[in-house]
LUMLO-933934 format. One line per 2 residues: number of its first residue (from 1); their letters; for each residue x, y, z of N, C-alpha, C. Coordinates in Angstrom, 1 decimal. Last residue first. Layout:
NUM> A> X:Y:Z:X:Y:Z:X:Y:Z ~ ...
REM end
This chain:
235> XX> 18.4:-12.3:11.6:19.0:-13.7:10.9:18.6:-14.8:12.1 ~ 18.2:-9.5:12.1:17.0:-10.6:11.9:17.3:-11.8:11.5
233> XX> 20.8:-8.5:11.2:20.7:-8.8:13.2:19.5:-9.2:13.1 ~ 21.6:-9.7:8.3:20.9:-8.7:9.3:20.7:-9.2:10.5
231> XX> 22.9:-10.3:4.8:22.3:-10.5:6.4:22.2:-9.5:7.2 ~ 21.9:-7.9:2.3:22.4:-9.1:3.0:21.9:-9.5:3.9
229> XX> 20.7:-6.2:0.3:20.4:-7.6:0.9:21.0:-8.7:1.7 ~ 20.0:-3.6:-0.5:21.3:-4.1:-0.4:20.9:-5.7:0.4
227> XX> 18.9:-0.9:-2.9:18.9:-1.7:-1.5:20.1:-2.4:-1.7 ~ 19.8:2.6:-2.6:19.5:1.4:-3.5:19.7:0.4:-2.4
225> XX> 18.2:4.7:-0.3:19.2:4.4:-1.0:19.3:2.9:-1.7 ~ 14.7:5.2:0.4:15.9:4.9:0.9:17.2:4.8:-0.3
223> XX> 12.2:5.6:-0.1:12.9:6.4:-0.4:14.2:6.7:0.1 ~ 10.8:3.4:1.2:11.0:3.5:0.0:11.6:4.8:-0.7
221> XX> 13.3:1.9:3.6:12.6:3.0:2.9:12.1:3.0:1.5 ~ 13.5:-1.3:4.0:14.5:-0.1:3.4:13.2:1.1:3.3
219> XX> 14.7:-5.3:4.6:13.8:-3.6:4.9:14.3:-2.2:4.2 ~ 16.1:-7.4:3.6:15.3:-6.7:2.7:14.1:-5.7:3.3
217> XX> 15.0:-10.4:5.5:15.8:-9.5:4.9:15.1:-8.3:4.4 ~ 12.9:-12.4:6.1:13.7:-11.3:7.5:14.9:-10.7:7.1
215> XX> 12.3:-13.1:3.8:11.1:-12.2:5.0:11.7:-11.8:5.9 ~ 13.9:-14.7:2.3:14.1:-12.7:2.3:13.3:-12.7:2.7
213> XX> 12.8:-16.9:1.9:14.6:-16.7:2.3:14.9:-15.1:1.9 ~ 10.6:-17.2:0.7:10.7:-17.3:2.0:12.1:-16.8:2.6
211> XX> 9.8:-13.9:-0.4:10.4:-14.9:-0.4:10.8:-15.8:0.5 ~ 9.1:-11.1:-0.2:8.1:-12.2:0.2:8.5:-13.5:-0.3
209> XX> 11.4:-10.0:-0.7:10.9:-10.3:0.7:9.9:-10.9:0.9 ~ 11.3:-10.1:-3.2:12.9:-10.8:-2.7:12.0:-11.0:-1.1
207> XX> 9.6:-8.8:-3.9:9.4:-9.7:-4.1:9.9:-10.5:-3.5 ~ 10.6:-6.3:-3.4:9.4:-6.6:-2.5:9.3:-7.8:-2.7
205> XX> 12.3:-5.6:-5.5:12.8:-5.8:-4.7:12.4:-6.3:-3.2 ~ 10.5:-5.8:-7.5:11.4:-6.8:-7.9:12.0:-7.2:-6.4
203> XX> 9.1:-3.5:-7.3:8.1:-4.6:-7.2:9.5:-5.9:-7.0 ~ 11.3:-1.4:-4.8:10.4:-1.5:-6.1:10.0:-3.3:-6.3
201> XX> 12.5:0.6:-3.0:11.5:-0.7:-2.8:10.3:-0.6:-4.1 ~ 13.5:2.7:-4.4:14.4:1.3:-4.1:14.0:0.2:-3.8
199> XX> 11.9:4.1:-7.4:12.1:3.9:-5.9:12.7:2.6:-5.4 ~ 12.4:3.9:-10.1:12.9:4.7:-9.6:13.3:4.6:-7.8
197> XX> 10.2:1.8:-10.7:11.0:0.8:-10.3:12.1:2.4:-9.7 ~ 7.7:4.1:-11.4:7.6:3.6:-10.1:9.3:2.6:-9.8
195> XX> 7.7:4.2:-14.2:8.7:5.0:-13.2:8.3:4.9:-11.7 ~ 8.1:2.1:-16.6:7.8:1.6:-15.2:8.4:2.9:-14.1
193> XX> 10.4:1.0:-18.4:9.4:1.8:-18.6:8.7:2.4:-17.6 ~ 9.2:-2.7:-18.3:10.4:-1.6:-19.0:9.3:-0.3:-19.2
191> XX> 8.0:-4.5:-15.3:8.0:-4.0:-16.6:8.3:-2.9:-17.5 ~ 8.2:-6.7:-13.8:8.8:-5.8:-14.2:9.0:-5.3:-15.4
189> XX> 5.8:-8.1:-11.3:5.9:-8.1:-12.7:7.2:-6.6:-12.7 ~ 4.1:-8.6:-9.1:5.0:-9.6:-9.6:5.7:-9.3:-11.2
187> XX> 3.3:-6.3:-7.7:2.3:-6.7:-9.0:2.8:-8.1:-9.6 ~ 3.8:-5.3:-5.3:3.2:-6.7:-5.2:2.6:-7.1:-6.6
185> XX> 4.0:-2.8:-6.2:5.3:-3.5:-5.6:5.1:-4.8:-5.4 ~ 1.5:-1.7:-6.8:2.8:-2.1:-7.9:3.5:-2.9:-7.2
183> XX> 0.5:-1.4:-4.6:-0.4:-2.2:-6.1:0.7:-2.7:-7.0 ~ 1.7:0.2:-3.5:1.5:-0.6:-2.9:1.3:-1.7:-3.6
181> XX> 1.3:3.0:-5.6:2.8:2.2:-4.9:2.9:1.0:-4.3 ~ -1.4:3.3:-5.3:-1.1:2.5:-7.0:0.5:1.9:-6.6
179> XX> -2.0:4.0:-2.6:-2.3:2.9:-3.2:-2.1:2.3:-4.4 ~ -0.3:6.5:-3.1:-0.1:5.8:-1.8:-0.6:4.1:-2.6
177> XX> -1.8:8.3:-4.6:-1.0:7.4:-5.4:-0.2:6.7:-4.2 ~ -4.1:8.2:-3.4:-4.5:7.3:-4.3:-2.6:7.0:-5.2
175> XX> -3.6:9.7:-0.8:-3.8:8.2:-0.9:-3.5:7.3:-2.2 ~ -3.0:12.4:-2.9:-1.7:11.4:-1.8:-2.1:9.9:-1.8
173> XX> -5.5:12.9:-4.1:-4.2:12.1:-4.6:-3.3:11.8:-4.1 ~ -7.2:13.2:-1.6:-7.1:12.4:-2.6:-6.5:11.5:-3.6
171> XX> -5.8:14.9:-0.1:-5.6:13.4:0.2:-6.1:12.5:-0.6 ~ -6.1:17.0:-1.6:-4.8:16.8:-1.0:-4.8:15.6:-1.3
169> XX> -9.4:17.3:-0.5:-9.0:17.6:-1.9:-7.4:16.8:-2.2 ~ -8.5:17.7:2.6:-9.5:16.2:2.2:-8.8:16.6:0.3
167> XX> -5.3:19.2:2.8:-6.6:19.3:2.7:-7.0:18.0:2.5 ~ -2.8:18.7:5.1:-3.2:18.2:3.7:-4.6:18.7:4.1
165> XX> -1.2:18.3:7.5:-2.5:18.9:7.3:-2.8:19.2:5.9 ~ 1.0:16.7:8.5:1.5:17.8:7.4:0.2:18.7:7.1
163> XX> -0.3:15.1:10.1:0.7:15.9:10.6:1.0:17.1:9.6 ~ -2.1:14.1:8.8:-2.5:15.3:10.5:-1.5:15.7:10.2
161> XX> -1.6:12.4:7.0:-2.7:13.4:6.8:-2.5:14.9:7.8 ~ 0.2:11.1:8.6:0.6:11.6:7.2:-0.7:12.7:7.2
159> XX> -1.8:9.7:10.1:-0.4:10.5:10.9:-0.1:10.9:9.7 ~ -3.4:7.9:8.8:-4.2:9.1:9.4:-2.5:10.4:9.6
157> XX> -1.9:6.0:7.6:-2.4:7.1:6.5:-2.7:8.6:7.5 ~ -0.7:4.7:9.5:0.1:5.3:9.0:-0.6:6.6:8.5
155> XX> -3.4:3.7:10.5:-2.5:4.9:11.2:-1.7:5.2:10.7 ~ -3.7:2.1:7.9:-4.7:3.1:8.6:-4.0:3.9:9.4
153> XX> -1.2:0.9:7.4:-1.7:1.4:6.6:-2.6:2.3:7.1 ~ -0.7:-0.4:10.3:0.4:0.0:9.0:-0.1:0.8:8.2
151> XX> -2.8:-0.9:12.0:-1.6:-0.5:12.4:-1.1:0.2:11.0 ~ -4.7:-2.1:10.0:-5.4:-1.2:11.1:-3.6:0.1:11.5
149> XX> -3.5:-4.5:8.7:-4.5:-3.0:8.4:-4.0:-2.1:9.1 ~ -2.9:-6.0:11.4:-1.9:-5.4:10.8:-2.5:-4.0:10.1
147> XX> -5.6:-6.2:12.3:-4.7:-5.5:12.9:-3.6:-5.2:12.2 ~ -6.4:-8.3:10.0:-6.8:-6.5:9.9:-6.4:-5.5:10.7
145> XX> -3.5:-9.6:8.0:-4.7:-9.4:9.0:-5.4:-8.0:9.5 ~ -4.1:-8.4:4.4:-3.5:-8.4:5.4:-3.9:-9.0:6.6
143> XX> -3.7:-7.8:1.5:-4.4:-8.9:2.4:-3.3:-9.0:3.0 ~ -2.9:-5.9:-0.3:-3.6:-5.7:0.9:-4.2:-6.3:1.7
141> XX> -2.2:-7.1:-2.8:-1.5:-5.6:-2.0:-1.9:-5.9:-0.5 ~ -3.2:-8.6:-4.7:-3.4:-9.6:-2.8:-2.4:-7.8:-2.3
139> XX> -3.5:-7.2:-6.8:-4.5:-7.0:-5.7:-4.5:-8.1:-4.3 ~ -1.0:-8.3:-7.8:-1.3:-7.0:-7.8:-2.6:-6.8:-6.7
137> XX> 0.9:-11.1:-5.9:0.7:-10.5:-7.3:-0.4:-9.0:-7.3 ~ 3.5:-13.0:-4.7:2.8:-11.9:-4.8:2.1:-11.3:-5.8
135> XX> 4.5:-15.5:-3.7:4.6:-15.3:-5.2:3.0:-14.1:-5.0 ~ 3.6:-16.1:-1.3:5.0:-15.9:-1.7:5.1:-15.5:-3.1
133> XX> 1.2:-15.2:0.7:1.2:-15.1:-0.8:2.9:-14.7:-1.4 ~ 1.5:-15.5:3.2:1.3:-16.5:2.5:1.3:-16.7:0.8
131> XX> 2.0:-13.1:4.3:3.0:-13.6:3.6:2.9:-15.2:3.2 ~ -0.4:-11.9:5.5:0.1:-10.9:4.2:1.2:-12.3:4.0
129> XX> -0.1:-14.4:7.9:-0.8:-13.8:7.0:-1.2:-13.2:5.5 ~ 2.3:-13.7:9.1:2.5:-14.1:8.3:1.7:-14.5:7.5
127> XX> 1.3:-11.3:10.7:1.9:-11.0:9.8:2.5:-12.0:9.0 ~ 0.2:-12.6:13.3:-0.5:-11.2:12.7:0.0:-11.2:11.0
125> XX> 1.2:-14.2:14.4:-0.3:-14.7:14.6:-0.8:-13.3:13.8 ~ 4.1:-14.7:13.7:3.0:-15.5:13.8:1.7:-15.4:13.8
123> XX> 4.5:-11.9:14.0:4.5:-12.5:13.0:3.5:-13.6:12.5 ~ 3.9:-11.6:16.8:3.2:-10.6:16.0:3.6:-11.5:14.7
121> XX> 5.5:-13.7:17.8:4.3:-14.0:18.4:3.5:-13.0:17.2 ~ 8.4:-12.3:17.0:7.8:-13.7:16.6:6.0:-13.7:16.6
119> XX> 9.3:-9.3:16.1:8.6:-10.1:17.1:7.7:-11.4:16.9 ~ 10.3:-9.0:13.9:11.4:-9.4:14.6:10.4:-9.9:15.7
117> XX> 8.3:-8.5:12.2:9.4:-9.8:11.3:9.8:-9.7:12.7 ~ 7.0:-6.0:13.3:5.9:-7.8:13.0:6.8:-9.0:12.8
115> XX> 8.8:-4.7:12.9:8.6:-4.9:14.4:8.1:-6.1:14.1 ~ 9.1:-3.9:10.2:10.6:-4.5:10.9:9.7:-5.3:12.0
113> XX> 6.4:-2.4:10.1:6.3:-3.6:9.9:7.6:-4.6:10.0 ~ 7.2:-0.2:11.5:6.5:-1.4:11.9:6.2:-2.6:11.6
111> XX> 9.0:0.8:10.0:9.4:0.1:11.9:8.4:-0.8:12.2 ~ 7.8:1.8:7.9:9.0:0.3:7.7:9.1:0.2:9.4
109> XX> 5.3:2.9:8.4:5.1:1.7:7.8:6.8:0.6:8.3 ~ 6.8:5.0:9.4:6.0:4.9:10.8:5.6:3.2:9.6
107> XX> 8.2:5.9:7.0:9.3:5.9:8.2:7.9:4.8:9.4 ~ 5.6:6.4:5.4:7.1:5.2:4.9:8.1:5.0:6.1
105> XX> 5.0:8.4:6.5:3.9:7.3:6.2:5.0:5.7:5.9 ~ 6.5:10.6:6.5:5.9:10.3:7.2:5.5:8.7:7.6
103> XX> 7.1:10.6:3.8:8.3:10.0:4.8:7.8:9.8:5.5 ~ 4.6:11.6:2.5:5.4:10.5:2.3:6.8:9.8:3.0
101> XX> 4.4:13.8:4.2:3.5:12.3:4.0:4.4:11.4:4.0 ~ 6.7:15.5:2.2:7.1:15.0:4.6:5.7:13.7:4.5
99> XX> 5.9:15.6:0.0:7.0:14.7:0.1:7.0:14.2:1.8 ~ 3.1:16.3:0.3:3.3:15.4:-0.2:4.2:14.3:-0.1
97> XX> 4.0:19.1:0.9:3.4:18.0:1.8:3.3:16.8:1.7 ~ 5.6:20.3:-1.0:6.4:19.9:0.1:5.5:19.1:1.0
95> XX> 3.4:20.3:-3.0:4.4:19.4:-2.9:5.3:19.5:-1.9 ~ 1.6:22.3:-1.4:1.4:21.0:-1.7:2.3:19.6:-2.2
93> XX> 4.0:24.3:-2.1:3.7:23.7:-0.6:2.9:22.5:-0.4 ~ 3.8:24.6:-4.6:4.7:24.4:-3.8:4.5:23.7:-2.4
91> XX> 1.0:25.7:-5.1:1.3:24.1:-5.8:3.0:24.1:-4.6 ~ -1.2:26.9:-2.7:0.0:26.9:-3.5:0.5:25.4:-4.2
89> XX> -3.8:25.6:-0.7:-2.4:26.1:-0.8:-1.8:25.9:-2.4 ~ -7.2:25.4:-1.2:-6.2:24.8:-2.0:-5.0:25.6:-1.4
87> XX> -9.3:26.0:1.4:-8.8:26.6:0.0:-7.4:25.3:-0.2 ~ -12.5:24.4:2.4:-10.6:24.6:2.4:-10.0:24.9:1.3
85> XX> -15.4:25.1:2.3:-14.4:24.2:1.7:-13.0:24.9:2.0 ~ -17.8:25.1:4.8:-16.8:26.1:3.9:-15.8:25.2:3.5
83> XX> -19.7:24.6:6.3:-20.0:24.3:5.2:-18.7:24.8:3.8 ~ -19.3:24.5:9.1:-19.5:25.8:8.1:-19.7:25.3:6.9
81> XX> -18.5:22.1:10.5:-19.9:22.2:10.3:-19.9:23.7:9.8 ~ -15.6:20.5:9.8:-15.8:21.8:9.8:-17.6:21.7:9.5
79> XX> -13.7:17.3:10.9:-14.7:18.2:10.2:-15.2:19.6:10.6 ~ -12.8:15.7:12.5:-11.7:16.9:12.5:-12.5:17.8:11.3
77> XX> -14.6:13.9:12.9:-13.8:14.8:14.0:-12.9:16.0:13.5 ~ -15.0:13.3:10.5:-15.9:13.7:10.8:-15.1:14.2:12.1
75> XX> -12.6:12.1:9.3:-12.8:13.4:8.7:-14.0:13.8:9.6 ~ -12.2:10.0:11.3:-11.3:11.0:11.3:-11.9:12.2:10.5
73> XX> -14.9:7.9:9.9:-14.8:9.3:11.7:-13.7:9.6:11.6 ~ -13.6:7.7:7.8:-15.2:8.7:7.8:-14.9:9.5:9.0
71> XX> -11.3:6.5:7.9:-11.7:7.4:7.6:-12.7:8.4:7.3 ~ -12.7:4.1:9.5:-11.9:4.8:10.0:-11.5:6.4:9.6
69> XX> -14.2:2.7:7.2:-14.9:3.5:9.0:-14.1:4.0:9.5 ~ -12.5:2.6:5.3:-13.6:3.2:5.5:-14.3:4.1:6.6
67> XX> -10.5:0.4:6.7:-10.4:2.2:6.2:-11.6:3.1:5.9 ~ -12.7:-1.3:6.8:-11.8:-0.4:8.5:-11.4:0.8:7.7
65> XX> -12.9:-2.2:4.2:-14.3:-1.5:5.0:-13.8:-1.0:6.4 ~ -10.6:-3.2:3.3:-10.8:-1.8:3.0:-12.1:-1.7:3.9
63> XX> -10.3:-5.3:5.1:-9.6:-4.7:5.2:-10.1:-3.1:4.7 ~ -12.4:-6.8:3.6:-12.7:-6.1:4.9:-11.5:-5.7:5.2
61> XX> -11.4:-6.6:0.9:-12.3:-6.1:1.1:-12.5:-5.9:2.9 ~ -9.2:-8.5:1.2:-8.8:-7.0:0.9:-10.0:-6.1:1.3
59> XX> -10.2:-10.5:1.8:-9.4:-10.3:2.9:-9.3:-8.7:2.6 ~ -12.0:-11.1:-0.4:-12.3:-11.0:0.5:-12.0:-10.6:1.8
57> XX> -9.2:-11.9:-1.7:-10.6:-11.1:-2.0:-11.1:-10.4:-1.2 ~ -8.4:-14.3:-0.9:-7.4:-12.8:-1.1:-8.1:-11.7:-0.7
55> XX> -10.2:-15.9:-1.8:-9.7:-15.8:-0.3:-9.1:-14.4:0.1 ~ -9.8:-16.0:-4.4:-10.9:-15.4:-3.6:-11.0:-15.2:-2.1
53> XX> -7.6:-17.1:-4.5:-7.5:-15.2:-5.1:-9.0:-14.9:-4.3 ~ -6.3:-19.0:-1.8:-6.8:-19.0:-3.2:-7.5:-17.5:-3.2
51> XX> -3.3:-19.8:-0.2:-4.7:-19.2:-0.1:-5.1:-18.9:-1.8 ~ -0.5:-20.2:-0.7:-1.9:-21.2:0.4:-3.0:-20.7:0.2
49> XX> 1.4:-20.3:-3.5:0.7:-19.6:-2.3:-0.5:-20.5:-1.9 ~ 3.2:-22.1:-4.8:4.1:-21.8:-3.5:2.9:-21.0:-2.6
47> XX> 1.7:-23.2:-7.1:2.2:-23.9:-6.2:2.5:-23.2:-5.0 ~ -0.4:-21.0:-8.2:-0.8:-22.1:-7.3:-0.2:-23.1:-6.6
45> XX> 2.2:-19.6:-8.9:1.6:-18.5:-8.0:0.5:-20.0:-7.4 ~ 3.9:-20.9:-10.5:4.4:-20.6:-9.2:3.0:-20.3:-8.4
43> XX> 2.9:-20.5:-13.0:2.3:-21.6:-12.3:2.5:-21.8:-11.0 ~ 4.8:-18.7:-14.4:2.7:-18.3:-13.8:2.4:-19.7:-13.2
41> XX> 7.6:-17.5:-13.1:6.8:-18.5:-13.6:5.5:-18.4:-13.2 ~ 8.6:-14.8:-11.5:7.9:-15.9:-11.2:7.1:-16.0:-12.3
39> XX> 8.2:-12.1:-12.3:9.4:-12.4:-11.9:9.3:-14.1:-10.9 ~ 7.8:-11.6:-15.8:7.2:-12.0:-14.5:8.3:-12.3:-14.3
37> XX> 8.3:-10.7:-18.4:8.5:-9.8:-17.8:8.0:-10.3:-16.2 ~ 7.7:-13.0:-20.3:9.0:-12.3:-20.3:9.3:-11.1:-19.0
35> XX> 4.7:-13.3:-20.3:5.9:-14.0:-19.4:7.2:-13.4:-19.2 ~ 2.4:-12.0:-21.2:4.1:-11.1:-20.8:4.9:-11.7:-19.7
33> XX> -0.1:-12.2:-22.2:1.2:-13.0:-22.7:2.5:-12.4:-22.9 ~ -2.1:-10.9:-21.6:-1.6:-10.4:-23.0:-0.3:-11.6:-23.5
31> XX> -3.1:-11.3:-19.2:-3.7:-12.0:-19.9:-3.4:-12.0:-21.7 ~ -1.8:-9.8:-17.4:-1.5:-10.8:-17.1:-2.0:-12.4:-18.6
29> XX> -3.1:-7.2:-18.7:-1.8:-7.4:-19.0:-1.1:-8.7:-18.6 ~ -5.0:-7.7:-16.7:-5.2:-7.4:-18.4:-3.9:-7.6:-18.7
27> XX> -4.1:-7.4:-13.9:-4.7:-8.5:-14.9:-4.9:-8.7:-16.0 ~ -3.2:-4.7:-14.9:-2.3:-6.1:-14.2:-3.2:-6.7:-15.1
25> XX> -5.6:-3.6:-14.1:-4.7:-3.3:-15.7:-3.8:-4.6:-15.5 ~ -6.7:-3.7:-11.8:-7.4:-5.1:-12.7:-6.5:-4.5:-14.2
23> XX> -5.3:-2.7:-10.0:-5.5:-4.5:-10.5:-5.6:-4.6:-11.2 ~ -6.3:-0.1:-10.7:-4.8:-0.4:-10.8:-4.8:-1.7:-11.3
21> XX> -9.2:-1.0:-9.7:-8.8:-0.2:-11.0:-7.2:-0.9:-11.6 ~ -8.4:-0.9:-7.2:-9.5:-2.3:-7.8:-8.7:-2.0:-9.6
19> XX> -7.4:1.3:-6.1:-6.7:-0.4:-5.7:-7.1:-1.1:-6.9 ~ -9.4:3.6:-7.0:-8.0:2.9:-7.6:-7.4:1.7:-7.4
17> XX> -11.2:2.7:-5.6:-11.5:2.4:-6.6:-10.2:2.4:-7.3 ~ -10.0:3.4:-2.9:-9.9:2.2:-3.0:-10.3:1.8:-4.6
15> XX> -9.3:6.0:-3.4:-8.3:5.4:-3.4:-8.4:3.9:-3.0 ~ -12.4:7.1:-3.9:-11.0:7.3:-4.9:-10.4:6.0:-4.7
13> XX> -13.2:7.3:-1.1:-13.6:6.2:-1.8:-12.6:5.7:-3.0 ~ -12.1:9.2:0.6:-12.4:8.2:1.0:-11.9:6.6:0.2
11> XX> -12.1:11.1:-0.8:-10.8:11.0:-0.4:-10.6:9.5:0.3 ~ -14.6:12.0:-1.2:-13.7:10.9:-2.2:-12.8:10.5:-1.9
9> XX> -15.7:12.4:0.9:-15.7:10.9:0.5:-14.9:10.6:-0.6 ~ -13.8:15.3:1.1:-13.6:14.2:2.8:-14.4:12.5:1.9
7> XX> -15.0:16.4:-1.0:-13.6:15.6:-0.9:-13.5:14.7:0.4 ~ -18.5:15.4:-1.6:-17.6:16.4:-0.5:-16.1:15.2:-0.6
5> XX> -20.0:16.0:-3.9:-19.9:14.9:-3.5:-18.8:15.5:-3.0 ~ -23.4:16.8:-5.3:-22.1:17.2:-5.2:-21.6:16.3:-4.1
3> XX> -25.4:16.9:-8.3:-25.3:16.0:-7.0:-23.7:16.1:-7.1 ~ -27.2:19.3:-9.7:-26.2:18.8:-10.0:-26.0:18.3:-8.5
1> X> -30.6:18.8:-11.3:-29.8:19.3:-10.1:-28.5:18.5:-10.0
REM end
């Protein structure tokens, strides 16, 4: 008997098995001998970060168990007890959903997270956190505190979902390439080829901000116009 598995979990599960997935190619490639292409020396990563990978670990992981619980009860409130699967729209209009998500989710992530750099007390006790890992690399993506979680990535995800109304099927691949963007930009690595560096907050230019002399530089859309670095009324 064939065991069927309702998009509302994959949509769930997918896009963390991608997180783990995505990582761990990094890793493999961390282990091929492609100094030439890190943007940090490999020894950086136990001098300049405070927390050790298992620390990371573990941070990511209860971070991903709120998305979890969060996205079970959103699909379960806004669930359909018919049993009836949601038709697929048109390939057009799936890509016009895609694209409004994706501003969606990128416009309600950069204010917020501007808000965490400019309001001290949120920095301090929420968001410097994610920035102990100055020398960033592919699975700390998501060590976060879990309010931050909770704010940036969880409500972002949900308000991208609602608002454009993506099917659960939809959000499969929205999340999951949501999570390979995030995976990348913290991979520490630039590597030729790479059509994710296309967007302006690309891994090189994420890096500059987990620097300590770029945390209160270097905001932008990721579908913003090429960045630009200078000083800022965060100075």
């Amino acid at each position: 008997m064939a065991f069927a598995v309702s998009d509302e979990l994959l949509g769930t599960f997918v896009p963390i098995a991608v997180y783990w997935l995505y990582s761990a190619l990094y890793i493999v490639l961390d282990g091929m001998g492609i100094d030439g292409y890190r943007l940090h020396p490999k020894g950086e990563e136990a001098t300049k970060n405070v927390v050790s990978k298992w620390t990371v670990v573990k941070g990511v992981l209860v971070q991903q168990g709120f998305q979890i619980a969060v996205s079970l009860l959103l699909f379960t409130i806004i669930g359909d007890d018919s049993g009836i699967v949601r038709k697929q729209p048109p390939a057009l209009v799936i890509a016009v959903q895609f694209t409004i998500a994706m501003f969606v989710m990128d416009t309600w992530q950069y204010f917020m997270h501007r808000y965490m750099h400019i309001n001290k007390f949120l920095y301090k006790h929420v968001h410097s956190k994610h920035h102990t890992l100055v020398v960033p690399y592919a699975f700390g993506a998501l060590y976060n505190h879990p309010l931050e979680g909770l704010i940036l990535d969880t409500i972002g995800g949900a308000l991208s979902f609602l608002i454009v109304g993506m099917t659960p099927k939809t959000a499969i691949f929205f999340f999951s390439f949501a999570t390979i963007k995030t995976v990348d930009d913290h991979c520490g690595l630039w590597l030729p080829g790479n059509i994710l560096h296309v967007f302006s907050n690309n891994s090189a230019y994420h890096d500059i901000h987990h620097q300590l002399y770029g945390n209160k530089f270097c905001f932008l859309w990721m579908l913003s116009v090429p960045p630009c670095c200078g000083q800022s009324e965060l100075n």
